[in-house]
C-alpha positions as CSV (number, residue, x, y, z in Angstrom):
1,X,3.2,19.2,19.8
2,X,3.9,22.3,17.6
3,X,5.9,22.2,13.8
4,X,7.1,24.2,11.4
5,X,4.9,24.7,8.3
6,X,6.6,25.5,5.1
7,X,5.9,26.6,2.0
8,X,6.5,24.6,-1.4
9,X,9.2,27.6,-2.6
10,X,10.8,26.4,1.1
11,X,10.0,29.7,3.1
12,X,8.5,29.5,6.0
13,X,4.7,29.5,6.5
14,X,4.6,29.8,10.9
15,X,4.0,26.7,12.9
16,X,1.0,24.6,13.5
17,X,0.1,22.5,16.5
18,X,-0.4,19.0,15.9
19,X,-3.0,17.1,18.1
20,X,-0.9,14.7,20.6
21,X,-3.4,11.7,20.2
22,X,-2.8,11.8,16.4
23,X,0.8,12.4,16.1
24,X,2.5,12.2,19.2
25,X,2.0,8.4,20.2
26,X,4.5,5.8,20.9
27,X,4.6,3.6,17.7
28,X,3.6,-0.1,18.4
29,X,5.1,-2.6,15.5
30,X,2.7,-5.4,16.3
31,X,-0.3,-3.1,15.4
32,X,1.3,-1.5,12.2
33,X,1.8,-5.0,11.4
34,X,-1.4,-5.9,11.4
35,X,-2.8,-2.9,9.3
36,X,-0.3,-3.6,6.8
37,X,-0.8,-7.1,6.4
38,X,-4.9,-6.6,6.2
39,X,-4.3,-4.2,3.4
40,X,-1.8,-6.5,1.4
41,X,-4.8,-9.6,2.0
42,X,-7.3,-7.7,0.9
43,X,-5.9,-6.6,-2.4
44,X,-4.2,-10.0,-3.5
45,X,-6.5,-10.8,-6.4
46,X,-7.0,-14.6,-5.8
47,X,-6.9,-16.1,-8.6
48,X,-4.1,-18.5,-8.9
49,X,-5.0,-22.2,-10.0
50,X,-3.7,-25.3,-11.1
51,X,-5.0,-27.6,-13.2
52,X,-6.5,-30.8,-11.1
53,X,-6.4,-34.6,-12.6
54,X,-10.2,-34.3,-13.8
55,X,-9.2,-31.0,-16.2
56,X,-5.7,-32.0,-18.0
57,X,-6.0,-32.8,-21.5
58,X,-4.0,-36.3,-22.3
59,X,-6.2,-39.4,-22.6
60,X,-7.7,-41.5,-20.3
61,X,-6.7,-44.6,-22.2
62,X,-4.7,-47.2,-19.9
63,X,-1.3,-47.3,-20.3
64,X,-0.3,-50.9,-20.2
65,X,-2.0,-53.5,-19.4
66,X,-3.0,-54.3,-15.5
67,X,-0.7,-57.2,-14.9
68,X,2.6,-58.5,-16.4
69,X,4.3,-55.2,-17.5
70,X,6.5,-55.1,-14.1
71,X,5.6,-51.3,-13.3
72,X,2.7,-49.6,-11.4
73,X,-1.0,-50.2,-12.5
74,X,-1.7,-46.6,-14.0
75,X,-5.3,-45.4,-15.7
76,X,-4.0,-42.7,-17.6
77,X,-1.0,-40.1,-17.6
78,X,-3.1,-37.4,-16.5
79,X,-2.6,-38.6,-12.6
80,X,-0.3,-36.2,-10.2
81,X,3.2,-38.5,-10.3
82,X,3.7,-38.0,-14.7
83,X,4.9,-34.5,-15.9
84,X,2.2,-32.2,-17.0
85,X,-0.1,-34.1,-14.6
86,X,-2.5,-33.1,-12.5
87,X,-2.1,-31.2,-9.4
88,X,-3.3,-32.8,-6.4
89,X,-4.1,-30.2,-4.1
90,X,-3.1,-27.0,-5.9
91,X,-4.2,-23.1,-5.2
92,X,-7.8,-22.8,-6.1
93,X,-9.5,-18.9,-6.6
94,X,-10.3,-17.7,-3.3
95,X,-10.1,-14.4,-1.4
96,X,-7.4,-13.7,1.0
97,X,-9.2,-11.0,2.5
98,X,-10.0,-11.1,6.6
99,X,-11.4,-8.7,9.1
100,X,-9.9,-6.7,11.2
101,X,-11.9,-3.9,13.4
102,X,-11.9,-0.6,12.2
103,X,-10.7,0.7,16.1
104,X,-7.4,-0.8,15.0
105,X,-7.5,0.2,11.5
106,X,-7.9,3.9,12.8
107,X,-4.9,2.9,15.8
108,X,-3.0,2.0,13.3
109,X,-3.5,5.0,11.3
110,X,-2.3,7.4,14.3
111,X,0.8,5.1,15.3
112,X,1.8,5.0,11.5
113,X,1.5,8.8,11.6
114,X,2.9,9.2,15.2
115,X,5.7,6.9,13.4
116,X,6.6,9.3,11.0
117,X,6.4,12.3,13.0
118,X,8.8,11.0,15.8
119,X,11.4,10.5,13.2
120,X,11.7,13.5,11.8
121,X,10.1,12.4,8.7
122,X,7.1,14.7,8.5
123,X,7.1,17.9,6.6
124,X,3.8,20.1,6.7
125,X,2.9,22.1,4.1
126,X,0.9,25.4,4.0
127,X,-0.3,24.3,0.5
128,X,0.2,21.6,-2.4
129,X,-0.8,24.1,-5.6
130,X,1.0,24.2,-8.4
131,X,-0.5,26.3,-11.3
132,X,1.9,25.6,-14.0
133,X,1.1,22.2,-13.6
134,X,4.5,21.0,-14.8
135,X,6.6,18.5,-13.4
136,X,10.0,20.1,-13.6
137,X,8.5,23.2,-11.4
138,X,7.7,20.5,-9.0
139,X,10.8,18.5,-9.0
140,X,12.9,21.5,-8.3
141,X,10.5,22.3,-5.6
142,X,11.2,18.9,-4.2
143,X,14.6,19.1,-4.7
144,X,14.8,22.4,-2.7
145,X,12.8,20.6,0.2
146,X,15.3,17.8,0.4
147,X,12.5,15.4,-1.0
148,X,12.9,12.2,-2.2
149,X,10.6,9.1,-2.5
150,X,7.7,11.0,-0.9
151,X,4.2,10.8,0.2
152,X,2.1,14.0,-0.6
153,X,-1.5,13.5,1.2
154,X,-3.9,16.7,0.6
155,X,-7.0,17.7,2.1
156,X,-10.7,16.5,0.8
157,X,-9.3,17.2,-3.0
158,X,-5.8,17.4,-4.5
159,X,-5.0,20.3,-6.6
160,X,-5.0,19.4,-10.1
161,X,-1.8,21.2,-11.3
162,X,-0.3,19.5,-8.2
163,X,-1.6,16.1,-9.4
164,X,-0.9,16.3,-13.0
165,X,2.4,17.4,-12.0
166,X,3.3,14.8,-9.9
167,X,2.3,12.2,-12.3
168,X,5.5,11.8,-13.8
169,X,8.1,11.8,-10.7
170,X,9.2,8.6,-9.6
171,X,8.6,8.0,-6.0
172,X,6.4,10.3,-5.0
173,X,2.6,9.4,-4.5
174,X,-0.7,12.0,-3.8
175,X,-3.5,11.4,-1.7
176,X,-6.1,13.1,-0.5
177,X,-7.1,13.0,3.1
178,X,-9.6,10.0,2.8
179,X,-7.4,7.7,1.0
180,X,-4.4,8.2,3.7
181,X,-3.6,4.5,4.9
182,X,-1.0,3.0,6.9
183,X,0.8,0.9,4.2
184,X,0.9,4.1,1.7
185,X,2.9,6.3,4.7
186,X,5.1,3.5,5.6
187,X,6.7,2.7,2.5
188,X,7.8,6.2,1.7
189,X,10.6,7.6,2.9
190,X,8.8,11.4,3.7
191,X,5.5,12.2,4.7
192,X,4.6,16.0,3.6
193,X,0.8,16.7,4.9
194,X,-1.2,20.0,3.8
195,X,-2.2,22.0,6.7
196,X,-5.9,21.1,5.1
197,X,-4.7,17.4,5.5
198,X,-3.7,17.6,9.1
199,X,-7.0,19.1,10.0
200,X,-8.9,16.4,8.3
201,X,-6.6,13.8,9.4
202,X,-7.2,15.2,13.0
203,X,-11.2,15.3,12.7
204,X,-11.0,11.9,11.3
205,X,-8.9,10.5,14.2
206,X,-9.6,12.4,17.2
């Protein structure tokens, strides 16, 4: 399938063919899915915890005595039924992380790009420079494209002046080519990709 390329300024740049395997598939929700939620798992940092009866800090005197007092026969306050107890079977640190093979990490990769493409919602770029390296000259650049909370994915290394400019726009994110992942492409409403990106993209993928 062949797209325009443009230019940041917005002129045109010619068109560039994109490779049908990569961009042109039918997305599949199940498999973005799963991508998505293996990449939320495996960054959730684990470490919620509650505080279990051994570890709470009131005393383990008894509270009344066993019989007589009408009421249940408690040890201490510390147990899970008193406030500021002790939590019976609370979170403990763990990792949330699971597998998932890297075939469908890649599928999902393509269908998240095929996605974007079949949308309308990808934009190729001859070239992400920017040597002023200011974020207004970048903003207007964006605002002449039509940009708004954008994805910007490069080739093997983003431009500095691009990058430093970028830093300060809300919504929009750089990448370069190795770090593009399905969750990243999906929660942004564009997807603008380098012509260097596509061609690593396409490498990768193929």
């Amino acid at each position: 399938m062949k797209t325009a390329v443009t230019m940041l300024d917005g002129g045109a740049a010619g068109e560039i063919e994109l490779a049908d395997e990569v961009f042109g598939l039918e997305p599949r929700a199940d498999i973005l899915q799963r991508v998505v939620r293996w990449q939320l798992a495996k960054r959730q940092a684990g470490t919620h915890k509650t505080l279990t009866r051994g570890e709470t800090s009131y005393s383990t005197k008894k509270i009344v005595r066993q019989k007589g007092s009408g009421g249940a026969r408690h040890g201490d306050r510390g147990v899970t039924q008193f406030r500021h107890g002790g939590n019976a079977k609370g979170p403990v640190p763990r990792s949330h992380a699971h597998d998932l093979q890297k075939k469908v990490r890649a599928l999902g990769l393509r269908h998240a790009l095929s996605a974007k493409a079949k949308a309308g919602e990808l934009i190729v770029l001859d070239s992400a420079t920017l040597e002023s390296g200011k974020t207004k000259d970048l903003k207007a650049a964006m605002e002449k494209l039509g940009l708004g909370k954008t994805l910007v994915i490069d080739g093997a290394v983003v431009d500095a002046g691009f990058a430093r400019a970028a830093r300060n726009i809300q919504g929009l994110d750089v990448l370069p080519s190795q770090g593009a992942n399905v969750y990243d492409i999906l929660r942004r409403d564009r997807l603008v990709l380098t012509k260097a990106a596509v061609a690593a993209l396409e490498e990768r993928l193929k």
